[in-house]
C-alpha positions as CSV (number, residue, x, y, z in Angstrom):
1,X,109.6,102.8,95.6
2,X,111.6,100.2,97.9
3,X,111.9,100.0,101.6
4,X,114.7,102.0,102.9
5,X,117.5,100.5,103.4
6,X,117.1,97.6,101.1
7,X,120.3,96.5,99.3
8,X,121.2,97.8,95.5
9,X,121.2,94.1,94.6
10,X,119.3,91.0,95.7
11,X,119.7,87.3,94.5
12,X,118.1,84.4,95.4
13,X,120.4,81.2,94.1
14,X,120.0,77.5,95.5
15,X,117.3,78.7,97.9
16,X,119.8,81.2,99.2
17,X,119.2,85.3,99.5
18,X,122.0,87.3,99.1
19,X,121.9,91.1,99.5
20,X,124.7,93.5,98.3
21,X,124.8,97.4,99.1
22,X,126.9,99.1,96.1
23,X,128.9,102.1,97.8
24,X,131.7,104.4,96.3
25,X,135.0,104.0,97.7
26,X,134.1,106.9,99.9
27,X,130.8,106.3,100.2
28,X,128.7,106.4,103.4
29,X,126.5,103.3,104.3
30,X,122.9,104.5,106.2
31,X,121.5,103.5,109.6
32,X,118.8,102.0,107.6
33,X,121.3,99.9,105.0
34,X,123.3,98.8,107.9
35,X,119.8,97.3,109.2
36,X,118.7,95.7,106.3
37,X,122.1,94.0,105.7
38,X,122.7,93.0,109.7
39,X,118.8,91.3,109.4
40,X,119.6,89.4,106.2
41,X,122.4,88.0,107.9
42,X,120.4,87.2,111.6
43,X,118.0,85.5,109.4
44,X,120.5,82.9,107.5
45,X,120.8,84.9,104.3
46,X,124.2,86.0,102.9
47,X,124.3,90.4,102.7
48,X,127.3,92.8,102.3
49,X,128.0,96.2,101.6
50,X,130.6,96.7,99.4
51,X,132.5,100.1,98.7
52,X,134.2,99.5,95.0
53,X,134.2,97.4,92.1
54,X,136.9,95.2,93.5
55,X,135.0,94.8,97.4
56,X,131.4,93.7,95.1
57,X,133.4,91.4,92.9
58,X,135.2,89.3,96.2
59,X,132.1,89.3,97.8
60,X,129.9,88.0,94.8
61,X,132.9,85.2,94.6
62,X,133.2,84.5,98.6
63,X,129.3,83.5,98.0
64,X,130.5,81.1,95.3
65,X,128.5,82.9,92.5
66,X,130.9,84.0,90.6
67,X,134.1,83.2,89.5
């Protein structure tokens, strides 16, 4: 297994991490996922959690790895 909390995807690209917690629309984020994500971004990394297709896809294309 994986450390709680850690995000459903992780990239690294250009030395960058990026970190992206997959939710359903109505989905509920944990105490733990919140953590993970709020430490990736204290430490310089890029992380999000995203509830939808559409929130994943903007966020992936905010980061400038997509299109």
């Amino acid at each position: 297994g994986v450390t709680a909390g850690v995000s459903d995807i992780i990239l690294f690209h250009r030395s960058k991490f990026f970190a992206l917690e997959l939710k359903a629309p109505k989905g509920r984020a944990s105490e733990t996922q919140w953590a993970f994500i709020d430490a990736v971004n204290r430490e310089g990394g890029y992380g999000s959690i995203a509830w939808g297709l559409d929130e994943a896809l903007d966020a992936l294309k905010l980061w400038g790895l997509i299109k």
